[in-house]
Wavefront OBJ file of the C-alpha trace (Angstrom):
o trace
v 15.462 -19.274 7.820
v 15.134 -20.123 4.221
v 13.115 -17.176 1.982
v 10.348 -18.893 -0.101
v 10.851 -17.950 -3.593
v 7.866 -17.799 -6.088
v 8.492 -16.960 -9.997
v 6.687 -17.467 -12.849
v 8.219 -16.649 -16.328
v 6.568 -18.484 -19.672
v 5.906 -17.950 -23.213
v 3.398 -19.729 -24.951
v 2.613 -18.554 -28.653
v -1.228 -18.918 -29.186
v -3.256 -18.249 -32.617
v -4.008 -15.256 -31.260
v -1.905 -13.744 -29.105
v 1.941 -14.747 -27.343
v 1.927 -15.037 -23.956
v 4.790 -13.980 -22.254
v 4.678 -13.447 -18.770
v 7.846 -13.002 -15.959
v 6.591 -12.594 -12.698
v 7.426 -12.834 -8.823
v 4.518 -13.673 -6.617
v 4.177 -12.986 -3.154
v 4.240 -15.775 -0.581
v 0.605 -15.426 0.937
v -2.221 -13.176 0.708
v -4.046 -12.783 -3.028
v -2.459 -12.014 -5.983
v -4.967 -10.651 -9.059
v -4.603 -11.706 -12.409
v -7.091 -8.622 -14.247
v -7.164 -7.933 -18.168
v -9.788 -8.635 -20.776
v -11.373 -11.535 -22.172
v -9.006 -13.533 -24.390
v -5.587 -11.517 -22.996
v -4.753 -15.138 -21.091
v -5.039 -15.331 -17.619
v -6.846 -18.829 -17.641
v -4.112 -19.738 -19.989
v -1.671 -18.419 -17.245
v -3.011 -20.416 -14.748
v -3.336 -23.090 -16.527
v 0.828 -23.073 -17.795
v 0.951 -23.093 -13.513
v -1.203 -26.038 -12.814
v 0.745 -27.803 -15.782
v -2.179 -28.582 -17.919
v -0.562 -26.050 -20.845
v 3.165 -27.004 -21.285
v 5.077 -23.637 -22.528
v 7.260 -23.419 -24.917
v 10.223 -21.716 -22.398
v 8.764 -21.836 -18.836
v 10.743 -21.606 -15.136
v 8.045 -22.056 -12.586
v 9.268 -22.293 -8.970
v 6.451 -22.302 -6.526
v 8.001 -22.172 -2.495
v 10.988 -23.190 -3.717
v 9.588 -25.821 -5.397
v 10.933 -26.182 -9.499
v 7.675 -27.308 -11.330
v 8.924 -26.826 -15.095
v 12.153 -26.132 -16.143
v 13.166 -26.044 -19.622
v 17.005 -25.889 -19.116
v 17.305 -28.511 -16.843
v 14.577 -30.505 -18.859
v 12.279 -30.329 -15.074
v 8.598 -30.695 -15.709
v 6.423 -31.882 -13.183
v 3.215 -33.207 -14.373
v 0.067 -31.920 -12.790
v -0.749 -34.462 -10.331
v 2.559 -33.891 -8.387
v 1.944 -30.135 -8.149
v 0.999 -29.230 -4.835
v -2.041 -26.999 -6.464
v -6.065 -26.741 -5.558
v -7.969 -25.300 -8.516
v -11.150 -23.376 -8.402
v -13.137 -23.108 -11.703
v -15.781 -21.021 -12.660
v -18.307 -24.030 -12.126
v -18.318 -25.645 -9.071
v -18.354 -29.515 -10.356
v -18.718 -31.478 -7.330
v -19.508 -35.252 -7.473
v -23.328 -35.141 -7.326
v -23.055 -39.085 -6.111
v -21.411 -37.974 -2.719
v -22.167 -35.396 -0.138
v -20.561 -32.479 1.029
v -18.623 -34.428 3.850
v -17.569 -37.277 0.873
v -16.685 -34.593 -1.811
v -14.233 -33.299 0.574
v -12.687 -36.511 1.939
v -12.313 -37.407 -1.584
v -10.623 -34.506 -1.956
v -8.523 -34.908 1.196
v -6.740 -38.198 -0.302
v -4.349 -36.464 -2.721
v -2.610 -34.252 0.676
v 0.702 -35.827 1.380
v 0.475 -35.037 5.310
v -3.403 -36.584 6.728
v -2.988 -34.894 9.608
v -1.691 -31.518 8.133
v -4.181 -31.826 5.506
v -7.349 -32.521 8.070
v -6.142 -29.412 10.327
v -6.206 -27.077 7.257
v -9.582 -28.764 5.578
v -11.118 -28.793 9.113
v -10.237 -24.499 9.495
v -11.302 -23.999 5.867
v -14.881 -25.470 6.521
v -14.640 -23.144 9.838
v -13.555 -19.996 7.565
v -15.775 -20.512 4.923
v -18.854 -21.366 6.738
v -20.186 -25.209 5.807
v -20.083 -26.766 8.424
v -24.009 -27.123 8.402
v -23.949 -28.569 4.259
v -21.433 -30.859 5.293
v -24.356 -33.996 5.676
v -26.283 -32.245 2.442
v -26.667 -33.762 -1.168
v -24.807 -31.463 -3.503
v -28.145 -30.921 -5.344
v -29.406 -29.461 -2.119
v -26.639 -26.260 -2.347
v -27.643 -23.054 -3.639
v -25.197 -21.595 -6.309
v -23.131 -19.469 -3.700
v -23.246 -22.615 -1.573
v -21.965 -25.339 -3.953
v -18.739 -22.837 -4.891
v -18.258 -22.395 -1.164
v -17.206 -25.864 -0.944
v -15.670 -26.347 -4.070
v -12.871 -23.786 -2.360
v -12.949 -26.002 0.527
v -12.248 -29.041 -1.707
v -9.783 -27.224 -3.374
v -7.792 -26.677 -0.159
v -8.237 -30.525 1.465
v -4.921 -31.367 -0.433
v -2.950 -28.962 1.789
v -2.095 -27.238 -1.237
v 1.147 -25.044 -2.039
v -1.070 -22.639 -4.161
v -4.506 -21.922 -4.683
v -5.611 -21.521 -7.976
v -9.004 -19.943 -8.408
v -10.024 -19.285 -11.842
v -13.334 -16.666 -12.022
v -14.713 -18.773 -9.414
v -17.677 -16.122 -8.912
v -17.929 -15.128 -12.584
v -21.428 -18.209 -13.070
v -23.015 -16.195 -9.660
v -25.666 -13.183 -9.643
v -24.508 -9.923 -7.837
v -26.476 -11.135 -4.695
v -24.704 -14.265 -4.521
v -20.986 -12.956 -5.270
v -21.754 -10.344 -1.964
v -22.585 -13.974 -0.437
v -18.810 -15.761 -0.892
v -16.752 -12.460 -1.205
v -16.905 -12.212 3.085
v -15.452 -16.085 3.127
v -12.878 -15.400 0.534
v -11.588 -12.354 2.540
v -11.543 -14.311 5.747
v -9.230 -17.174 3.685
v -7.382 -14.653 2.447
v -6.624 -12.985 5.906
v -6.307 -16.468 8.001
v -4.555 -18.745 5.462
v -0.793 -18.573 4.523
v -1.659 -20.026 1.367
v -0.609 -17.606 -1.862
v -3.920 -17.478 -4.321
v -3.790 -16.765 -8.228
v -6.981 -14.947 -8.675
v -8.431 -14.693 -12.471
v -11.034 -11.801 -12.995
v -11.930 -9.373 -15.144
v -14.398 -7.627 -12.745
v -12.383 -4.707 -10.734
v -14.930 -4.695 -7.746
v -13.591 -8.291 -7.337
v -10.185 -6.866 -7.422
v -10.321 -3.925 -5.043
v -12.254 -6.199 -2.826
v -10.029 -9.352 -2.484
v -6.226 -8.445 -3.780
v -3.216 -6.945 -2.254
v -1.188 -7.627 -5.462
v -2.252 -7.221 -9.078
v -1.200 -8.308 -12.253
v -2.257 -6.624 -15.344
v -2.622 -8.832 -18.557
v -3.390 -7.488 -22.119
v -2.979 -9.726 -25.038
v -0.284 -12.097 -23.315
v 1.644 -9.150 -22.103
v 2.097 -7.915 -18.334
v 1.266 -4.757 -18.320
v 1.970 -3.710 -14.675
v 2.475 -5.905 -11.750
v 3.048 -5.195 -8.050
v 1.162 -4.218 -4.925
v -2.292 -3.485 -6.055
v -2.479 0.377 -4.707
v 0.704 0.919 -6.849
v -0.486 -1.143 -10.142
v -4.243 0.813 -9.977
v -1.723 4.272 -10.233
v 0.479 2.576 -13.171
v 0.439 4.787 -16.552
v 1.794 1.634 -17.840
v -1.630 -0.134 -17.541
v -3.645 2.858 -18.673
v -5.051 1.188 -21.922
v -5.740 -1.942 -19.877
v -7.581 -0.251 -16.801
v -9.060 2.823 -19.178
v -11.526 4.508 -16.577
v -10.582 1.910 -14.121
v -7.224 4.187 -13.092
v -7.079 5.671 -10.105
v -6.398 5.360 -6.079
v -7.205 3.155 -3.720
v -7.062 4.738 -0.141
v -7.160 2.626 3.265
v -8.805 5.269 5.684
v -10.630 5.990 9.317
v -13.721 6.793 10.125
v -13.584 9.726 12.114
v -17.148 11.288 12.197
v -20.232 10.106 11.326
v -23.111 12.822 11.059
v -26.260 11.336 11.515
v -28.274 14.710 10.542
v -26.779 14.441 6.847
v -26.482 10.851 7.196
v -22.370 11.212 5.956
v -19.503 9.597 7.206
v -15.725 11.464 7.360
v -12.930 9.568 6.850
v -8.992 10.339 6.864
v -6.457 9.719 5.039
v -2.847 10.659 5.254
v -3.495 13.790 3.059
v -6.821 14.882 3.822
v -10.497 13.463 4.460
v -13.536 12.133 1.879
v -16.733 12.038 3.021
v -19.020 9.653 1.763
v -22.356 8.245 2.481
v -22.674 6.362 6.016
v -23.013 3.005 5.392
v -23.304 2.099 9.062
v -19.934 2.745 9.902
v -18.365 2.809 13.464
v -15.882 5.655 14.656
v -12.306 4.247 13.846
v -13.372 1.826 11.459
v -10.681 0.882 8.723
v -12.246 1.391 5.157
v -10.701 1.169 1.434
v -12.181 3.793 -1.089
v -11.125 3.784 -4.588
v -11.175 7.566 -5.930
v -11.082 7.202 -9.874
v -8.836 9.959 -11.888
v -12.193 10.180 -14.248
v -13.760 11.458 -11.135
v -10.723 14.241 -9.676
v -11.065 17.387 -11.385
v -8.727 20.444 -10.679
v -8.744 24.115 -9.717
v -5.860 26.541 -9.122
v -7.800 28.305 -6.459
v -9.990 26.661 -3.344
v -13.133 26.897 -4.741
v -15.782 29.132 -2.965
v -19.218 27.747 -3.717
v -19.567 24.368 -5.118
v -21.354 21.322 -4.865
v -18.191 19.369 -4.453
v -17.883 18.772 -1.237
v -14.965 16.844 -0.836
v -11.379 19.380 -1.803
v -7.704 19.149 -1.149
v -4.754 20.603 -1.343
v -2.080 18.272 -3.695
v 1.490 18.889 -5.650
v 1.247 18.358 -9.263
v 4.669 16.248 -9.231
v 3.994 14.965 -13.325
v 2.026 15.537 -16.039
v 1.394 12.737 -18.890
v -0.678 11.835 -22.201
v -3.333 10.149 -21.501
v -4.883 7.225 -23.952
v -7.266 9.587 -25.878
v -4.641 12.901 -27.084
v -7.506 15.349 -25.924
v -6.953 14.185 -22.280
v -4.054 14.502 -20.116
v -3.214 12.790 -16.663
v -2.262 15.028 -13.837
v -0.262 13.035 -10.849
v -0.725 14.513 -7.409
v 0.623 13.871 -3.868
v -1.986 14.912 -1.530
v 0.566 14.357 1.722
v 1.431 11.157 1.685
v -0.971 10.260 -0.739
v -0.928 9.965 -4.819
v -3.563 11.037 -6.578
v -5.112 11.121 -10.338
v -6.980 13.397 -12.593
v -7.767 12.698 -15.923
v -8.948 16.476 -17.493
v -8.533 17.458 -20.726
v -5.171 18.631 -22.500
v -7.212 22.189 -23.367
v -7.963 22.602 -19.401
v -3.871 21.967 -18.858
v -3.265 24.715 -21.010
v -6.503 27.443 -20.144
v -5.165 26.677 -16.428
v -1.421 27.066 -17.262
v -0.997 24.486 -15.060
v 3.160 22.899 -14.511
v 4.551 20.263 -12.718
v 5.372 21.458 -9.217
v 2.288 24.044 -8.749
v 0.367 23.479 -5.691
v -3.640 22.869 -6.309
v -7.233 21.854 -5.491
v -8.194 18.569 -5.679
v -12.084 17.894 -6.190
v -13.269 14.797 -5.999
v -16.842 13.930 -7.361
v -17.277 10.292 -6.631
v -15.812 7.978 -3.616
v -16.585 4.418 -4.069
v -16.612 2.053 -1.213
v -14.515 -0.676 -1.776
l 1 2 3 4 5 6 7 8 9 10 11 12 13 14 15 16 17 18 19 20 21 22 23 24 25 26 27 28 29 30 31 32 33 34 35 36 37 38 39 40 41 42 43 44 45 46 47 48 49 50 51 52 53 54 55 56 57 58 59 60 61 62 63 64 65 66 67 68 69 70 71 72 73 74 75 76 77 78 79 80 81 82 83 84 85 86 87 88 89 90 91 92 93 94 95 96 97 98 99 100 101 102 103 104 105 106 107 108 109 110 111 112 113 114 115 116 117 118 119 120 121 122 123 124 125 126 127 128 129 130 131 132 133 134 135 136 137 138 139 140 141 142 143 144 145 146 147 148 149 150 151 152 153 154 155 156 157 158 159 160 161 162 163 164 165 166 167 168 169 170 171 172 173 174 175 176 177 178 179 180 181 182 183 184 185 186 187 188 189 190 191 192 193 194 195 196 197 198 199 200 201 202 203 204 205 206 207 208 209 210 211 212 213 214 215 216 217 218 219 220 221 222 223 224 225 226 227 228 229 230 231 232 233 234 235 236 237 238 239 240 241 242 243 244 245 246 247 248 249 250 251 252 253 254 255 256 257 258 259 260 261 262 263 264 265 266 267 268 269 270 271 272 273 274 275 276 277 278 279 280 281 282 283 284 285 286 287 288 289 290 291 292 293 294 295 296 297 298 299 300 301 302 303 304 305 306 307 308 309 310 311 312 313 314 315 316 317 318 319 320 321 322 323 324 325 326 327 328 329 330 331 332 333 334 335 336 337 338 339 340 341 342 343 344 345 346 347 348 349 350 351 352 353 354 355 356 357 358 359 360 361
């Protein structure tokens, strides 16, 4: 059985900024693309779907050579096996639902491959009833619902999806965030996700990239890149953990929820959990403080026992970052270089962990 192979490596000099990016994507599931505005993701994507042409590029999608500059390779973007999602949905407002997607449909090399996929993407994502409407008829969350499905009709290779929720309200992003997850977890399709929003992130990825100013700061499986000194500057108060846990109480008198972790237990406020559910919590260093000693009588309620295993500067020279392994888990606390030294505290001492804020992913 033949490995699929997926690498991206370009440079592209811009006005203001060089992008130079060498990466190896996973073969399904979704991979991030986080950083600023202006530090070039859409540019990133768009050296992938061929519409920028880098100045040195070796793309290789499943296999698949889409630009090579050595062997003078560059496949124009019609022959890349790519959907793209863009922040607006532009659908043909002259055709239907059911006619924007056959449209779509035409470009798939295989009909009947292309039909089976389109047919379980309208199933995943929930249109099946707007597939008779008038475009104009969609709400927002709608109308971007089945510009994914459009984007997959081709039977694509990749799925490109460019800040497709950036255009929606809060309300309506909580709307197509449930049918992204569900492509995401039935599809075998790999997805190049542009954001800038980290609740987007935490929600949707299993890999992330981290892009500042052309530059890859960190790259890898996203629990590993959210630890990454390396992308400190880029993720600022955005560092920390990002647990998978079980629900393994729920008290209905404080109206809490306990879950565990390999490394101790959070609790957190019961958002109508059921015993043995699966959850991800993201527990920001901002939010870990530390004490030598279990603390007695305080408000914190969730504490555990960790390894300080290093000690680094942080971006700001008054604060320093503490790494902890709490079990099997890694933790981070961002406190302040003068607490480091009033607590005498050394790589290898044993501590508290207090954590002040869980946030439900």
């Amino acid at each position: 059985m033949t490995t699929r192979t997926s690498l991206i490596q370009c440079q592209l000099q811009r006005h203001d900024f060089n992008l130079n990016v060498n990466l190896q994507l996973p073969n399904t599931g979704i991979t991030a693309i986080y950083g600023a505005s202006g530090s070039g993701k859409t540019t990133l994507l768009r050296c992938v779907a061929g519409l920028e042409k880098p100045h040195h590029a070796s793309i290789t999608i499943n296999n698949q050579v889409w630009q090579n500059d050595r062997d003078s390779i560059f496949i124009p973007t019609w022959q890349r096996s790519i959907g793209y999602v863009f922040q607006e949905p532009s659908l043909f407002a002259h055709l239907n639902v059911a006619e924007n997607l056959k449209f779509a449909s035409q470009r798939a090399s295989s009909n009947q491959q292309s039909q089976q996929l389109l047919d379980h993407a309208i199933d995943l994502l929930g249109i099946e009833h707007l597939l008779q409407r008038q475009t104009e008829q969609l709400s927002v969350g709608e109308k971007q619902r089945v510009a994914i499905a459009r984007a997959l009709a081709s039977s694509p290779q990749l799925l490109l999806l460019d800040e497709p929720l950036s255009a929606l309200d809060q309300n309506k992003k909580e709307e197509v965030l449930p049918w992204l997850i569900r492509l995401r977890d039935d599809l075998k399709i790999p997805m190049l996700y542009v954001t800038h929003a980290m609740s987007e992130v935490t929600r949707l990825a299993q890999s992330l990239v981290i892009l500042d100013r052309g530059q890859v700061h960190a790259s890898g499986p996203i629990e590993d890149v959210l630890l990454s000194t390396g992308a400190m500057s880029a993720l600022n108060d955005e560092i920390g953990a990002l647990l998978t846990a079980n629900v393994k109480e729920i008290n209905s008198h404080w109206h809490l929820a306990r879950i565990d972790f390999e490394g101790g237990s959070l609790w957190l406020r019961n958002s109508n959990f059921q015993l043995n559910q699966v959850v991800r919590v993201r527990v920001l260093a901002k939010d870990v403080s530390i004490s030598k000693q279990l603390p007695q009588q305080s408000s914190i309620q969730n504490q555990f026992k960790g390894v300080i295993e290093q000690m680094t500067p942080d971006i700001h020279p008054s604060q320093t970052m503490i790494h902890l392994r709490c079990g099997q888990t890694p933790l981070l606390a961002r406190i302040t270089s003068r607490a480091v030294q009033t607590l005498g505290l050394q790589t290898g001492d044993t501590v508290w962990a207090q954590v002040k804020s869980v946030a439900l992913v």
